[in-house]
LUMTORNU-753834 format. One record per residue (C-alpha): x, y, z. Coordinates in steps of 0.2 Angstrom, whole numbers, plus 5000, padded with zeros to 4 digits. Example, Ala and Ser with C-alpha at 12.3 -4.5 7.8 and 13.67 -1.06 7.14 Angstrom:
<atoms>
506249785039/506849955036/
</atoms>
This chain:
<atoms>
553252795394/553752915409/553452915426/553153045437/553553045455/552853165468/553753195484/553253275501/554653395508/554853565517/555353715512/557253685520/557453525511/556553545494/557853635486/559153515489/557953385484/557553455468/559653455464/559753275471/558353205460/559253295442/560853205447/559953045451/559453035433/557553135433/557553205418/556453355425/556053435442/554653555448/554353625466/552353665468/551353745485/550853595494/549453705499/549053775484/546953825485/546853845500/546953955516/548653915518/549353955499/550654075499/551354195488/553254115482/553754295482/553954435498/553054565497/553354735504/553554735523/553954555523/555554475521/555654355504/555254195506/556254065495/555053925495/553353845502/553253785519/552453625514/553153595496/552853455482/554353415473/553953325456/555153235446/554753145428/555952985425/556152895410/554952715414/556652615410/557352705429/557652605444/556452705456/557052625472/558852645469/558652835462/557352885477/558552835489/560152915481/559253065479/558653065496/560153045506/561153165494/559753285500/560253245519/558553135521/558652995535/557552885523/556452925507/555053055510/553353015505/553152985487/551552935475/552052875457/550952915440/551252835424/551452965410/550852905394/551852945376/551053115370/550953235359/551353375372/551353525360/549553455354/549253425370/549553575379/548753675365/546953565367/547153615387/547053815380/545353865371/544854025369/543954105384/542454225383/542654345398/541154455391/540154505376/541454605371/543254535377/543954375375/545554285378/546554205360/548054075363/548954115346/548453935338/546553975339/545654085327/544554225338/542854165338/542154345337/543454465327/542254615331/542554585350/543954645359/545454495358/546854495370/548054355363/549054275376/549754125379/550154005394/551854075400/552854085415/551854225423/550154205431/548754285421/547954175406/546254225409/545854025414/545954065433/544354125443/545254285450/545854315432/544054315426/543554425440/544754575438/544354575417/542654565420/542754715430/543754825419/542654795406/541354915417/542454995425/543955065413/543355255404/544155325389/545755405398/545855335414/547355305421/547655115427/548755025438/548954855440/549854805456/550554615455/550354615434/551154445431/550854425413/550054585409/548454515405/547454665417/548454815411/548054745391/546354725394/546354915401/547354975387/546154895376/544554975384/545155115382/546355185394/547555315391/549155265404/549355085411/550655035424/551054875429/552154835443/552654665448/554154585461/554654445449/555854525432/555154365424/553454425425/553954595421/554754555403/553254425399/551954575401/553154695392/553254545375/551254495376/550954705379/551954715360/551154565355/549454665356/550154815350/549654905366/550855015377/551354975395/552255045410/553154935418/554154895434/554754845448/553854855465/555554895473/555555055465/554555225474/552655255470/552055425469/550755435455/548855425459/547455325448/545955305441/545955135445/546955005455/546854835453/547954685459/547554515459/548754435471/548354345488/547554365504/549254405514/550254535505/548554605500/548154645516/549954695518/549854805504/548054905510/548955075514/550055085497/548655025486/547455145494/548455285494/548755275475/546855305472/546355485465/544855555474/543355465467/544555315461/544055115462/545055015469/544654795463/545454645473/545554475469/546654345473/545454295490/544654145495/542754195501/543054135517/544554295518/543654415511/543254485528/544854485535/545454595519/544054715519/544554745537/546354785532/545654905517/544154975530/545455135539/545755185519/544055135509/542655045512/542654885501/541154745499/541254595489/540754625469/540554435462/541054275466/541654135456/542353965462/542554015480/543654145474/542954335477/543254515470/543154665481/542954825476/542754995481/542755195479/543455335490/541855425483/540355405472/540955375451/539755345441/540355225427/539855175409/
</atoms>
């Protein structure tokens, strides 16, 4: 048995936290968004225009221990190695002896997006070999398909991509948007993402479906125009993003946000409106996806 401890901490102290907890003897650390789902959820990475920030304000720091660990002692080494006065808030869970490959695996079905797209871990047969099959897997990078903004910009694509259009996918994370697009048809994907973990994921799962991707990094200059933009981020550097997203629309491109809770959806469609009208398409979860045209495009 193992025993996972959740711990209340700022953004200063986390960090140090996290060290202090390995060296008390966790045998593993993680540091989540205390806010996380909310209004308040923040991107771990800056965008442009803002300067990076290195962790939440309002962080978790979780730590599993083996069940034979003296909590009390460990707690409180790790605490004042970390320059706390006194334990922060803590809540304790026991873990259970698992299969965790098993595990992890059962947690992953397949996921129907449309009649004719679905989302294949590589254990799981597809459950319609005539439909289009993106394999991917849970990985570092966001973008498995099981998340409601996911869902949103896929179901999209799939009406929206046209035999040689030109895509971009701002924020690509896993690559799962710039696949599905490649997939339906279009003739040049680029994904740009501020995280070179995300950026070699979606380059290996781009190989793994035999599909070809641009790819890189949002430090670098934008000039091309598109066919389609999409970028399934957050409310924040979305909106800080309107003029540089907008701009990279041809005339008569669409342009699909997601990433926004439905009580932000006016405060981003506001930030788009000096560049293109947007209006909320669909709806799933609380989340929303926003999407517009600079002119009338008929699609398929």
């Amino acid at each position: 048995m193992w025993i996972s401890v959740t711990l209340q901490a700022d953004a200063a102290r986390a960090e140090a936290l996290s060290d202090a907890l390995i060296e008390a003897g966790a045998l593993s650390v993680g540091i989540e968004d205390a806010d996380a789902g909310t209004a308040a959820e923040k991107p771990q990475f800056g965008e442009p225009g803002h300067h990076p920030t290195r962790l939440w304000d309002h962080s978790r720091v979780v730590a599993l221990f083996d069940g034979e660990t003296d909590l009390t002692l460990a707690l409180a080494q790790a605490a004042s190695t970390a320059g706390f006065a006194a334990v922060p808030p803590f809540t304790v869970e026991e873990v259970a002896e698992q299969n965790w490959v098993q595990l992890t695996q059962s947690q992953f079905e397949p996921i129907r997006i449309s009649e004719r797209m679905w989302i294949v871990p590589s254990w799981h047969d597809a459950p319609d070999p005539s439909a289009i099959n993106i394999a991917l897997d849970p990985g570092m990078a966001f973008g498995t398909g099981s998340h409601p903004t996911t869902r949103l910009c896929l179901q999209w694509l799939c009406e929206a991509v046209r035999a040689g259009d030109q895509v971009l996918d701002y924020g690509c994370g896993s690559g799962i948007l710039g696949i599905a697009a490649a997939k339906l048809g279009a003739a040049e994907v680029l994904g740009i993402d501020i995280d070179d973990k995300a950026l070699q994921a979606a380059q290996d799962n781009a190989q793994r479906n035999r599909v070809s991707l641009r790819l890189q990094h949002s430090r670098l200059p934008l000039e091309q125009r598109f066919d389609i933009v999409v970028a399934n981020i957050l409310t924040n550097p979305l909106c800080v993003l309107a003029p540089l997203l907008a701009a990279r629309l041809k005339p008569g491109g669409w342009l699909a946000l997601s990433g926004v809770l439905d009580t932000q959806a006016e405060q981003v469609i506001a930030a788009y409106a000096p560049f293109i009208a947007l209006e909320v398409g669909d709806t799933q979860e609380g989340w929303v996806r926003l999407e517009g045209c600079l002119k009338e495009r008929g699609r398929t």
